[in-house]
N, C-alpha and C positions, 0 to 999 in steps of 0.2 A: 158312080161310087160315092157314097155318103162321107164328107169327112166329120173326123169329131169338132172341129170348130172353124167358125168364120176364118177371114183372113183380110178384113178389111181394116184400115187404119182405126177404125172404134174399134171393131174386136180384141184387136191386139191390144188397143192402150187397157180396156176392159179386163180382160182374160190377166195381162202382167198385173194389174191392181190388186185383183184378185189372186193370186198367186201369194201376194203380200200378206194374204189373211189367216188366222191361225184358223187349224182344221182338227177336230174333235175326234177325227174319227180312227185313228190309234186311240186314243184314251178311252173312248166310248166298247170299242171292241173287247178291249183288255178287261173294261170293267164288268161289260155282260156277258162277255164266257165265263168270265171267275166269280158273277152273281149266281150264275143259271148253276154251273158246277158244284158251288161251294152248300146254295142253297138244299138242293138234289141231294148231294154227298150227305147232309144230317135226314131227308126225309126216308133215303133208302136204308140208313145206318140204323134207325129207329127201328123204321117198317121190317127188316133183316133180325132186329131183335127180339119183333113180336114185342114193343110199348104198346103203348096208348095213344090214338092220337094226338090228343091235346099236348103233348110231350111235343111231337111233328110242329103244333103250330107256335107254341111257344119257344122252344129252340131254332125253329126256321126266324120268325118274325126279332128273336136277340141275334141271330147270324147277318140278317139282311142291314138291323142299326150299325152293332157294332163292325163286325168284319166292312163292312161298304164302308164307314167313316175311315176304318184303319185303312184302307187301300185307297183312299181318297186323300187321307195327310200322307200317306206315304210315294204317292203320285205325287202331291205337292212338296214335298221335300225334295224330293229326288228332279222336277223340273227347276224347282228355284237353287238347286246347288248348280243348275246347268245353267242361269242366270247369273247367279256370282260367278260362276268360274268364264264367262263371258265378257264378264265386269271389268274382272279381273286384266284380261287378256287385253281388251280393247286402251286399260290405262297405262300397261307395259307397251302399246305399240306406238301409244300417245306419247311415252317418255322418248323411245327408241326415235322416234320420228323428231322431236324435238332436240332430242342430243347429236343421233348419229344418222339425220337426214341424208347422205349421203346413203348409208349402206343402206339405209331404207330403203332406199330410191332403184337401188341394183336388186333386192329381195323383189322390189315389183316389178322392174324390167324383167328379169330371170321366169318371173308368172306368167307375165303377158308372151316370153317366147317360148314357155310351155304348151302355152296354148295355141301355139302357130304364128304367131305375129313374127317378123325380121324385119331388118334392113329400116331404112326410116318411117317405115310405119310402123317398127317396134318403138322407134324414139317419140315420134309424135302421139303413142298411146299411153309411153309413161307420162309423156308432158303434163300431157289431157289428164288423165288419171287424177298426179299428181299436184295438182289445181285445186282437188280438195280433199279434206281430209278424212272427211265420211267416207268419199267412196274409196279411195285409198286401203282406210282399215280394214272396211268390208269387207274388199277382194281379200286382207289378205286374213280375212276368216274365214273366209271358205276355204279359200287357197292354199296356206301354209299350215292351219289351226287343224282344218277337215270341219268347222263348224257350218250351221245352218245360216242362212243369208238375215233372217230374222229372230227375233227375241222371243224365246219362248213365254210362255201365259202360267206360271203355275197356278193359279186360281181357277182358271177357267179348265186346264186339266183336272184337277181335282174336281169339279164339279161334274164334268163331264164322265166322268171313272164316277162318282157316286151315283147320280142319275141314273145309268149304263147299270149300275149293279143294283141298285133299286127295284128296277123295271122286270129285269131276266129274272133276279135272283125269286121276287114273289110270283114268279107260274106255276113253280112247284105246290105252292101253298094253297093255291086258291082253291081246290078241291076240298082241302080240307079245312079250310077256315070258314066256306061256305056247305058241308057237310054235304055233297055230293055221292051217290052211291058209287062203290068201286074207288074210291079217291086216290089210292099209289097207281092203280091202273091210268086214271084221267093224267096225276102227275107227271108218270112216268112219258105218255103220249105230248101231253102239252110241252115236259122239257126238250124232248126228243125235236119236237117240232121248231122251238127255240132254237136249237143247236145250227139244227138247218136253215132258219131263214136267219141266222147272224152272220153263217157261213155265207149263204147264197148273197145276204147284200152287200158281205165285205170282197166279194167278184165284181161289184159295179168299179171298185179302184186296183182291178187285177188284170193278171191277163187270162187265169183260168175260168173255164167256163162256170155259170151260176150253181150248176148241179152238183160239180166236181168240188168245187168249193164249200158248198152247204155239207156234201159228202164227206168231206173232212172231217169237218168242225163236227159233222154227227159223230162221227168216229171216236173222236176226243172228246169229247165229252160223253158218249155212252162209255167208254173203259171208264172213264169217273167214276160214273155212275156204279157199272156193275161191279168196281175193287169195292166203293164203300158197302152196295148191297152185302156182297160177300163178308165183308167184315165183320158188318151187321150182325151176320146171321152166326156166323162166331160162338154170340152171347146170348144168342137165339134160348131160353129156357126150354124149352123140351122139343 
């Protein structure tokens, strides 16, 4: 039987290192389904209406600047308010611990025997613990807060959400920015295919299968697709 990782004293020290590292790939997801979507959504809305293409590439290519930037400061606002309100927290536990070290001291006990500790190896782990104040806080971010053990990145979210929506959002285009025959047809296959292999790589950190998962994501994002066609077609002139 194959395991998914070493278990050697590198490995582990390796592997927890890494653990520490911020990971892209929530932000990346978010931002090329909602490229591939958003972009699709005006090419089928056009195409439904019977425009012009050039209309397709001009509204595609202001969707993919503007919309990818908006969801890009909007990722980054909404991670850096998840860093002030971290900020925030970690200097209420700095005062708490400074004023009322004692009850501090029982919020950590009372953690460490949630987690199973008793008897003097609950006392000898507040001790330890309590020895410093980093890790101290830490646990009790995760612990009492429900926070993440590290500092999120809004910068690096935001980039990664705009990249992500850059990338997905121009497949729908490329037929028609390079005047390909059939171009909603080549679109409509290229997004399709998009939808699936975003699906199928965000299985590599699932437990569903590649297929199942690409399966999805096609799912959702073809309804996109075919509510805007239909809308489209709404306004369709004759």
């Amino acid at each position: 039987m194959t395991l998914e990782h070493g278990h050697s004293p590198q490995d582990i020290t390796r592997r927890l290192s890494n653990a520490q590292n911020y990971s892209p790939l929530k932000d990346m997801i978010y931002g090329g389904i909602d490229g591939a979507v958003t972009t699709f959504a005006i090419v089928a809305g056009v195409e439904g209406a019977g425009l012009p293409h050039n209309i397709i590439v001009a509204l595609g290519l202001a969707n993919i600047l503007a919309d990818g930037f908006s969801m890009a400061a909007s990722n980054y606002s909404g991670t850096k308010a998840e860093l002030d309100d971290r900020k925030r927290i970690i200097q209420i536990e700095e005062r708490h611990i400074a004023n009322h070290p004692e009850g501090e001291r029982e919020e950590l006990r009372q953690i460490l025997a949630l987690r199973g500790l008793s008897g003097s190896l609950l006392d000898q782990a507040t001790d330890a613990i309590a020895q410093s104040k980093d890790k101290w806080i830490g646990l009790m971010l995760t612990d009492e807060y429900g926070l993440t053990r590290n500092d999120p990145h809004p910068v690096r979210a935001a980039l990664a959400t705009f990249l992500a929506f850059l990338m997905a959002g121009a497949v729908p285009l490329i037929p028609f920015v390079f005047g390909l025959p059939n171009p909603f047809v080549l679109s409509v296959c290229a997004t399709l295919l998009t939808f699936f292999l975003i699906g199928a790589g965000k299985s590599r950190w699932s437990l569903s299968k590649w297929w199942r998962s690409g399966a999805e994501t096609l799912c959702i994002g073809g309804m996109a697709a075919l509510l805007a066609y239909g809308v489209g077609g709404l306004f369709h002139p004759g």
